[in-house]
C-alpha positions as semicolon CSV with decimal commas, in nm:
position;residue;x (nm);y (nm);z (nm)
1;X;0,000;0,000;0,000
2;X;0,122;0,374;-0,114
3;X;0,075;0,627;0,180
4;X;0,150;0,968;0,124
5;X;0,175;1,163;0,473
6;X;0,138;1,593;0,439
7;X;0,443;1,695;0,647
8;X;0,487;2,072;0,573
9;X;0,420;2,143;0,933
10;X;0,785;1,989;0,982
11;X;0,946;2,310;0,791
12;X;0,738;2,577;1,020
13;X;0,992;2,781;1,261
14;X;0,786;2,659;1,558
15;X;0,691;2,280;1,450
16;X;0,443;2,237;1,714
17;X;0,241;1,962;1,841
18;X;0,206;1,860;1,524
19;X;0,523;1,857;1,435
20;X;0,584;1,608;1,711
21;X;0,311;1,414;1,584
22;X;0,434;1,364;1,261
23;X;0,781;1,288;1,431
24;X;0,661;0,996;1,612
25;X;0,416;0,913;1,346
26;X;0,628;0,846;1,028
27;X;0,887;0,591;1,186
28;X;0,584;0,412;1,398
29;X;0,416;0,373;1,088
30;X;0,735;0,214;0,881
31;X;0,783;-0,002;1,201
32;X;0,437;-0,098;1,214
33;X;0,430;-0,215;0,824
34;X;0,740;-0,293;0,610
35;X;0,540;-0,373;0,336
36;X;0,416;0,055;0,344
37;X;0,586;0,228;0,060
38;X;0,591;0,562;0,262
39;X;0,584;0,915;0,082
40;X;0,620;1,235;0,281
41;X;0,520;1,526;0,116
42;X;0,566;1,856;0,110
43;X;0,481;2,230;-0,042
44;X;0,832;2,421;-0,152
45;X;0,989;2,641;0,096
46;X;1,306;2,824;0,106
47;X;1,581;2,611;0,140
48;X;1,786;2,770;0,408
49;X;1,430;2,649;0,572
50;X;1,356;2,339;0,407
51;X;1,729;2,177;0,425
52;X;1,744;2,074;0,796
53;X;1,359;1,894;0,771
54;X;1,458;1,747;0,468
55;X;1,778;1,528;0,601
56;X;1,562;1,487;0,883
57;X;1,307;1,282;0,703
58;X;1,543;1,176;0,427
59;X;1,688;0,970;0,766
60;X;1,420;0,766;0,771
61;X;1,439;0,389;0,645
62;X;1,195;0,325;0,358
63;X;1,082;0,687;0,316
64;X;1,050;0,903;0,012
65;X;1,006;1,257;-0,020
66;X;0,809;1,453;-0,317
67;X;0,786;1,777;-0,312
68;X;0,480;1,975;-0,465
69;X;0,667;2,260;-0,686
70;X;0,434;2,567;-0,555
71;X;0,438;2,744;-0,255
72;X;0,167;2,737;0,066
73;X;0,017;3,031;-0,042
74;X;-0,099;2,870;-0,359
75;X;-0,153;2,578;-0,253
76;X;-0,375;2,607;0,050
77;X;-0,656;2,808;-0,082
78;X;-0,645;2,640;-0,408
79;X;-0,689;2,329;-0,251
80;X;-0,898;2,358;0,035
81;X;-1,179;2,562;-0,196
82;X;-1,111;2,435;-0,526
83;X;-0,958;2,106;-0,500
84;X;-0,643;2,204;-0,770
85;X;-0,360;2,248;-0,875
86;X;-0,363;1,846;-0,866
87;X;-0,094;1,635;-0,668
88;X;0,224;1,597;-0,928
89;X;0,249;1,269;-1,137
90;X;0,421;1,093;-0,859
91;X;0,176;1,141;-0,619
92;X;-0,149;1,016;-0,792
93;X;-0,014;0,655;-0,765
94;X;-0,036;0,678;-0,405
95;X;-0,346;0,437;-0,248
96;X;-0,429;0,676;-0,002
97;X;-0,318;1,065;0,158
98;X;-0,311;1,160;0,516
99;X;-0,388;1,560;0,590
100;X;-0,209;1,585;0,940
101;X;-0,417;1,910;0,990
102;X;-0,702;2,080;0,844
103;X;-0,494;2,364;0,704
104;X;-0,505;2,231;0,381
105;X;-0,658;1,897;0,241
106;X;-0,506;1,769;-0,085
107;X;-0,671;1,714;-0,370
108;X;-0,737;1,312;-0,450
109;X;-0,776;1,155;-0,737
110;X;-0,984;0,873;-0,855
111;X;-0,935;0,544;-0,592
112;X;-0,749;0,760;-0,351
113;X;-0,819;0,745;0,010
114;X;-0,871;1,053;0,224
115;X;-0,765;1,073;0,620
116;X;-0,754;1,385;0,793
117;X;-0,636;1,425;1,161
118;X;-0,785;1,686;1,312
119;X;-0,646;1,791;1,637
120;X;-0,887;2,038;1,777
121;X;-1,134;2,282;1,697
122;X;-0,976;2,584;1,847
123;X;-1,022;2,794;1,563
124;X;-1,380;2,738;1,573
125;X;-1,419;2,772;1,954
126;X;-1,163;3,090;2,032
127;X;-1,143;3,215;1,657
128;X;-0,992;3,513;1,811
129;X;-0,716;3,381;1,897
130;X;-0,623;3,312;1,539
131;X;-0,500;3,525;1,243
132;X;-0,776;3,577;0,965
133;X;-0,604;3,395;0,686
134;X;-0,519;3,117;0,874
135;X;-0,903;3,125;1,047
136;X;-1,012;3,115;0,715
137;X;-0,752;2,812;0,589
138;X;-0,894;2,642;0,877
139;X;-1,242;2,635;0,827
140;X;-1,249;2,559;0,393
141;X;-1,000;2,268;0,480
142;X;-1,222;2,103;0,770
143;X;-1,553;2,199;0,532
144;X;-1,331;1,996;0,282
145;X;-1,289;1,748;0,542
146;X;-1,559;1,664;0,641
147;X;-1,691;1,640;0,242
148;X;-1,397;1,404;0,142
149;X;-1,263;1,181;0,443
150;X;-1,313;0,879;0,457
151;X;-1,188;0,868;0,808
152;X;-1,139;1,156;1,051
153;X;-0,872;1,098;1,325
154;X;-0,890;1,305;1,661
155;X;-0,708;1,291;1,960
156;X;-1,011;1,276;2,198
157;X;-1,327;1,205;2,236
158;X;-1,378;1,590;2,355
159;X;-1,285;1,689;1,959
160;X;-1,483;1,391;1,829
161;X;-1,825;1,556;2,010
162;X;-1,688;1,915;1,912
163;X;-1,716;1,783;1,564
164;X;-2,035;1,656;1,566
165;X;-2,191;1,938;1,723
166;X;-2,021;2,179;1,480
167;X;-2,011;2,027;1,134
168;X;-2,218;1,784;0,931
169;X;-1,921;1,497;0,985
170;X;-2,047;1,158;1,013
171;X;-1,984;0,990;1,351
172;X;-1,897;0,605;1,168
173;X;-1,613;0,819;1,019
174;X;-1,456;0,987;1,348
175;X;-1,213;0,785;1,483
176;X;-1,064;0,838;1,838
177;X;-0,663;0,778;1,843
178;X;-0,522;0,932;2,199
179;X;-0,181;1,083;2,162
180;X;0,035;1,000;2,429
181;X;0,472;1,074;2,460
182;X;0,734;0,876;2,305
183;X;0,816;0,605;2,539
184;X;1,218;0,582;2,459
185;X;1,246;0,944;2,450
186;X;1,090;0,988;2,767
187;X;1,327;0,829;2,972
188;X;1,569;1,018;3,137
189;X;1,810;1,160;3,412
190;X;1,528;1,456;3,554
191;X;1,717;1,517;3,902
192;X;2,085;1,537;3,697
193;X;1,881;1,818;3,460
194;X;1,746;2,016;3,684
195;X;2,049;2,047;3,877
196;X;2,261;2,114;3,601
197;X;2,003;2,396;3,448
198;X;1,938;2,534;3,808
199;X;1,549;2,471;3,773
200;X;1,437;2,619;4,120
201;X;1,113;2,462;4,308
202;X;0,799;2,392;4,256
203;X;0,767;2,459;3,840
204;X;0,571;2,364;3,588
205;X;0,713;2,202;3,257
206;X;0,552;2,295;2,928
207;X;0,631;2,159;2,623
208;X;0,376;2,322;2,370
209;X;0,441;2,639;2,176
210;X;0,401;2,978;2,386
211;X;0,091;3,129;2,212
212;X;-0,165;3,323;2,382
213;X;-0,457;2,960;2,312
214;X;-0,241;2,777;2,554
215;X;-0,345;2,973;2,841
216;X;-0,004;2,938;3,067
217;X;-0,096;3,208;3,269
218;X;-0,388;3,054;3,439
219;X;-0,241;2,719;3,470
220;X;0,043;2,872;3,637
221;X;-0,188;3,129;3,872
C-alpha cells in the first residue's frame, strides 16, 4: 500500500504539536508495516528552511520525499476551496493521503483514500485567537474534510463531540486515536537536569508552543 503523509508542518519555525506528531508518526508507521511504501510530502519552501527537515526525514528507512513545486500560499486556498492544482504525477499513484491538519486537504484523485487528523477545533471555539487567513484556511480545509474523508482521526473524544456538534461529519467516520509521549524518549536523568540547568522549586514544565490559546498564565496562577 502507497501512503503519502502531508508533512509541511515539519518546515514551520515553531513545529508544534504537530510537528511532534508527525515525528513519532512516520517511523511508527514504517515499524508498524514494512510492506508501506511511505511518501512524505511537502509544499516548496526556502531552502535555508527546508534543508534541515529534509535530512531529517530523508533519515528515515523506507521513506520518500516529493515535493509539490508551488508554494503554501498557492496551494492552501487552491486546494482547500477548489480542489487544484492536482498532486504531481508521482503522487497520484499513491493508495491513499493523510492531511495531518485541516490547514489544507489535498486534492485526491480517482481510488485515492482521504484521512484527515484533526487535532482540535480551536479555531472554531476561540477564533480570536487566530490570524484571519489562517481562520479562514482552517475552516475551507475542515468543510473539505468533512466532504472528502473517509476517516477523521482526533485525539479525543472531547474533539470527536466538538465535531459533531459543529459540522455535518459523520460519527462512523470519526475515529478516536489518543496521543500519548514517546516512550524511549521519555526516559531520562530529571534530578541530573534540573540540577545542572538550576530549575528552582515547585515549576511547571511545558512543552507546547508559547501562544496566547495555551493559556499558561492561568495554569500557572
Amino acid at each position: 500500500m502507497r501512503v503519502g503523509v502531508h508533512v509541511d508542518q515539519l518546515f514551520s519555525r515553531a513545529p508544534g504539536g504537530i510537528g511532534t506528531y508527525l515525528r513519532e508518526l512516520l517511523p511508527a508507521l514504517a515499524e508498524a508495516d514494512p510492506s508501506l511504501e511511505l511518501v512524505a510530502f511537502h509544499a516548496r519552501f526556502p531552502g535555508a528552511v527546508a534543508e534541515p527537515r529534509l535530512r531529517e526525514l530523508r533519515g528515515l528507512r523506507g521513506l520518500r520525499v516529493e515535493e509539490v513545486p508551488a508554494g503554501i500560499r498557492v496551494l492552501y486556498p487552491g486546494w482547500n476551496l477548489l480542489g487544484r492544482p492536482p498532486l504531481p504525477e508521482p503522487l497520484r499513484a499513491l493508495d491513499l493521503v493523510h492531511a495531518t491538519n485541516p490547514a489544507a486537504i489535498a486534492p485526491t484523485g480517482r481510488g485515492q483514500g482521504l484521512v484527515v487528523t484533526v487535532h482540535d477545533l480551536a479555531f472554531l471555539r476561540f477564533p480570536g485567537l487566530f490570524p484571519r487567513a489562517w481562520r479562514a484556511l482552517y475552516r475551507t480545509g475542515l468543510r473539505a474534510a468533512v466532504r472528502r474523508a473517509q476517516a477523521i482521526i482526533v485525539p479525543s473524544r472531547h474533539t470527536a463531540e466538538d465535531l459533531l456538534e459543529r459540522t455535518r461529519a459523520r460519527a462512523e467516520r470519526i475515529h478516536i486515536v489518543p496521543l500519548a509521549a514517546s516512550v524511549e524518549r521519555g526516559a531520562g536523568e530529571p534530578e541530573r537536569v534540573l540540577e545542572r540547568l538550576k530549575v528552582p522549586r515547585p515549576y511547571v514544565l511545558f512543552v507546547g508552543t508559547l501562544e496566547p490559546r495555551k493559556n499558561l498564565v492561568r495554569l500557572v496562577r
